[in-house]
N, C-alpha and C positions, 0 to 999 in steps of 0.2 A: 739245140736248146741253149748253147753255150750264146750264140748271135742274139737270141732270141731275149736272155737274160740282161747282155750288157744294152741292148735298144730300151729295154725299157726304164732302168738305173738311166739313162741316158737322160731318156721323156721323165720322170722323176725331178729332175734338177731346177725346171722352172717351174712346176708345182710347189717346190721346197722355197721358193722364193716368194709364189703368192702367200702360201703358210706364213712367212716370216715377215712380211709387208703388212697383211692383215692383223695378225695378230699384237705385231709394234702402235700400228696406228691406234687399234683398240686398246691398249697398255697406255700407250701415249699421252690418249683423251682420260683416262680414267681419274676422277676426283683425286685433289692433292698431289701430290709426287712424293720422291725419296727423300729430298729434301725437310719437308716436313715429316716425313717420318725418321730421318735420322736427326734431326734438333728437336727433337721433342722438348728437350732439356731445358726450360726458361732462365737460367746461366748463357744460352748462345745469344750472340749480341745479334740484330741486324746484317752489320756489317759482316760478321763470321756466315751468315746464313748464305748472302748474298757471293758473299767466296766457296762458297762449296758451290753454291747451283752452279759462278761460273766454273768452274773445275769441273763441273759431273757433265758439262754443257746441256744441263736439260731446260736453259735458259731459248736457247736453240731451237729453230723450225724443225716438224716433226721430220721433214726428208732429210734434213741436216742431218739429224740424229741416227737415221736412220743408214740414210749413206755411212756414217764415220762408223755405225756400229758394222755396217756390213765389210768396210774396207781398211778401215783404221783411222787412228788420228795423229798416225808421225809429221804430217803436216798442219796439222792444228799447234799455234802459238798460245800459252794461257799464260795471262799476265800474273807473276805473281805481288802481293802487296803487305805490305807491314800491318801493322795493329790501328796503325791510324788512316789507313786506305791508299797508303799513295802508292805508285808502282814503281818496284824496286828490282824488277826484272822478267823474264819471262822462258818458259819451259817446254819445250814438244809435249805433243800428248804418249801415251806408252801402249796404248791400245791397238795390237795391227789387225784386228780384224776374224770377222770368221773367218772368210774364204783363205788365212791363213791359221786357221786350230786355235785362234785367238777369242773367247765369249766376252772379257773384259774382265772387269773384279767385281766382285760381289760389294755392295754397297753395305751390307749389314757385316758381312763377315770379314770383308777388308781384306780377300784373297780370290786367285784364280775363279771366276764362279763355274767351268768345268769341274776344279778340282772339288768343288763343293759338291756339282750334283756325281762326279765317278765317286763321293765318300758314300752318297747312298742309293746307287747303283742295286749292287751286290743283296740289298735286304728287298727292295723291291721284286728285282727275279731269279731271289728266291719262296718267296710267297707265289708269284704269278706262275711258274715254272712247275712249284708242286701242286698248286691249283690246276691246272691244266692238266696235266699227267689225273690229276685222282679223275677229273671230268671224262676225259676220255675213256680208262681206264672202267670204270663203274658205267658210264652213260649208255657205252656203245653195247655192252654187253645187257644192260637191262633191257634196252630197247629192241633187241635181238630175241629176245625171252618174252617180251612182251609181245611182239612179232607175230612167232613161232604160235604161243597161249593165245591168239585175240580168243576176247570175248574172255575167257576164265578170268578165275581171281586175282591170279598175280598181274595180267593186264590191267584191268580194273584198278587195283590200287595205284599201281605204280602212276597211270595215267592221272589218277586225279593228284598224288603227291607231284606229279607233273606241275600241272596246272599250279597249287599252292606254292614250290617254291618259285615260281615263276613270277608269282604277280607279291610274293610277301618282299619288300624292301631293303635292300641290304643294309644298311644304319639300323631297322627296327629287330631285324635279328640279330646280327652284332648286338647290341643293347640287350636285349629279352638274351643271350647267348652269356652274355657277362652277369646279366643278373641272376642268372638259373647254376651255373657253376662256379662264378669269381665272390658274388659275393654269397648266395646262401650255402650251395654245396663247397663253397672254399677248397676246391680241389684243382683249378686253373688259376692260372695268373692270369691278373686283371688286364695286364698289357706288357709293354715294351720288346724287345728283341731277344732278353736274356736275363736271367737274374741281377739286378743292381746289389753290389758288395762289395766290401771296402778290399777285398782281393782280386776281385777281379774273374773269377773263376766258375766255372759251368762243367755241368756235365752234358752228354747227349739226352737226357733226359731232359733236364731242364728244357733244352732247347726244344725237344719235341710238344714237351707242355705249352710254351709261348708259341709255337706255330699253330697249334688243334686247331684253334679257336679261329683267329682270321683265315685261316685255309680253306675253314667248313663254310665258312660266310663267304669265302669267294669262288668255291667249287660249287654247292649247292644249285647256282645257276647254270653250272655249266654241266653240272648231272640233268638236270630236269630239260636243257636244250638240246642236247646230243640225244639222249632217250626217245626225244621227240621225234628227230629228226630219222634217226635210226629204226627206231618203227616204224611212220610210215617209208622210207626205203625198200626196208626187209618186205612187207608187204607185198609191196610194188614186183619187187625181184618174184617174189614167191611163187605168182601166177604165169612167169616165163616159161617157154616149151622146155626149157633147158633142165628146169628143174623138175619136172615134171618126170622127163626120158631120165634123170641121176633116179632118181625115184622109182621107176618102172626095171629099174638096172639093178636093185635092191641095194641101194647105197644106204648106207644107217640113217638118219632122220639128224645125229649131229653132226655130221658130216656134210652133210647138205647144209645145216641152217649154218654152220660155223663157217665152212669151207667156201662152199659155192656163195651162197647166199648172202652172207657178211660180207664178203670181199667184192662184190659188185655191187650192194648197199651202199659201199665206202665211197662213191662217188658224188653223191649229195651232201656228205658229209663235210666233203673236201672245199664247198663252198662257203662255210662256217668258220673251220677250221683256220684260216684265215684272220677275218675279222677279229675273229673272237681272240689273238694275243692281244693288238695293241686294245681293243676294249678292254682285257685281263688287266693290263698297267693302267688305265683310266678308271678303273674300278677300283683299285688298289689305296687310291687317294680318297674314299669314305673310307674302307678299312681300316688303313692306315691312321685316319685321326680317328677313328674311336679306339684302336687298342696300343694308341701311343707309340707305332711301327715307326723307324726309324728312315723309310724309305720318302722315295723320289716325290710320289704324293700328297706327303704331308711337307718333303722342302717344296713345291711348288706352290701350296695352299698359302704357307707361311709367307713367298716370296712374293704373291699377288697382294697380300696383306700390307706389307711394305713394300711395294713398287718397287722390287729390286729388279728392275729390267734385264740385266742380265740374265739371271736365273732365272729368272721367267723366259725368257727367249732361250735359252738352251734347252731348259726342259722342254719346250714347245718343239724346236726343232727335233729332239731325238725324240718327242711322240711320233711326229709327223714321219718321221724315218721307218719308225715300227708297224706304222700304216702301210705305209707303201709296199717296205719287204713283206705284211701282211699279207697283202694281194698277190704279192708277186709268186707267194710261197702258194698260193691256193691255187695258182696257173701250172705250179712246177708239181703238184698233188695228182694235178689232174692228168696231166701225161703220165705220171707213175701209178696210177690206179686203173685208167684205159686207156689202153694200148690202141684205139684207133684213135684218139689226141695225139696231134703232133702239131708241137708248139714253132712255128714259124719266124 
């Protein structure tokens, strides 16, 4: 499994480079640039405007750009000039590049834009993380119950509460979720990551109040998927000889559905399981802008906003990563769930 792992990390690496080609080009073309969004200020003169583009080099052919953002620009010379244009000297670029740990600087924040997006890292999977966990957790078991009941009532409901959280919106509940408890029942906070106060100070409480809310709006889909898929599995499994002969053997009926039946269920499951993180952090960024989350999604939203290419392009890349280890983790599910997969 170990060969098996590093071959595909391997295959991975020119993928990571289309993602990053594609995505620049489209960044690239897109109306306006940084430039006008960082002189918005009608105090910048012409000439100040005309020194920053050259400085950000987005004056530059888009390969240009692209090369220096992938390699660096210690070989880039940038003339520098006085107040009244003339050139009074000239400077290396400072930028070395990704392929060394380098994304460049944020054009809004005027710092590392790594260090910008590892600042909100941490809020994003933590949302994504307990969202996942509650889906799993509640999904597999409902669908298992459902299973087990086809046709009774608790099938019945669950299936159709299926189908509705499935097709209802995640912005429209988030909203209808804030208006129901933030503002009539005022018993959640409306948004953010944590109490704002001039100390600074929280309890665990607090915190678990500002989680409910976005957690429910990003688990909700992932209850009504897992359910889904986990029913028809269990199903499936149910009508094997095998469980039949546990049956005939006078095995208890939870022992069968939990033991047998669940655990060889789980391998349908395992191809979801996957996809469904890096979708969990693409998801995260509606969440995120309606309840003011602090996280990766909403510095991303913002960054496309103002063409901070950087952050854009990093956030892009460690999606594109979360995809790939996605897959790869639903390869490495499937050897560990059955034992006649052997990953080669």
């Amino acid at each position: 499994m170990t060969k098996y792992i590093i071959r595909r990390l391997i295959q991975a690496i020119p993928t990571m480079f289309g993602i990053t080609l594609i995505s620049y080009v489209i960044m690239a073309l897109a109306p306006g640039g940084p430039v006008a969004a960082m002189t918005y200020n009608p105090k910048f003169t012409p000439q100040e405007r005309r020194a920053l583009a050259e400085k950000l080099g987005v004056n530059d052919p888009i390969w240009v750009q692209y090369v220096r953002w992938l390699i660096g620009d210690e070989w880039r010379l940038i003339e520098v000039k006085d107040e009244e244009g003339n050139v009074i000297g000239t400077e290396r670029g400072t930028n070395l590049g990704i392929l060394r740990g380098d994304f460049g600087r944020s054009f809004t924040a005027n710092k590392p834009a790594m260090d910008v997006i590892l600042e909100k890292i941490p809020a994003t999977l933590e949302l994504a993380v307990i969202a996942f966990m509650i889906g799993l957790l509640i999904g597999i078991p409902i669908g298992t119950l459902a299973a087990v009941r086809q046709g009774g009532a608790f099938d019945q409901i669950t299936r159709v509460m299926a189908v509705l959280l499935s097709a209802v919106p995640g912005f429209w509940l988030g909203l209808i979720l804030l208006l129901i408890f933030g503002s009539w029942l005022q018993i959640l906070p409306m948004g953010n990551r944590f109490p704002l106060t001039l100390t600074g100070d929280f309890t665990v409480l607090d915190r678990v109040k500002h989680l409910f809310l976005p957690v429910l709006v990003l688990a909700t889909g992932d209850i009504a998927l897992y359910s889904r898929f986990m029913r028809a599995a269990v199903l499936d499994v149910l009508t094997q000889d095998y469980i039949r002969t546990a049956k005939s053997k006078g095995v208890s009926d939870r022992i069968v559905w939990f033991k047998h039946a669940s655990r060889n269920a789980l391998i349908p499951i395992a191809t979801i399981v996957g996809p469904a993180i890096p979708a969990l952090i693409g998801g995260s960024l509606i969440v995120e802008q309606i309840f003011s989350w602090p996280g990766m999604g909403r510095l991303a939203f913002s960054a496309v906003q103002q063409q901070d290419y950087p952050v854009v392009m990093g956030t892009v890349l460690l999606a594109g990563a979360a995809t790939i280890l996605g897959y790869l983790l639903t390869d490495i599910l499937y050897a560990l769930t059955d034992p006649r997969v052997r990953l080669g």
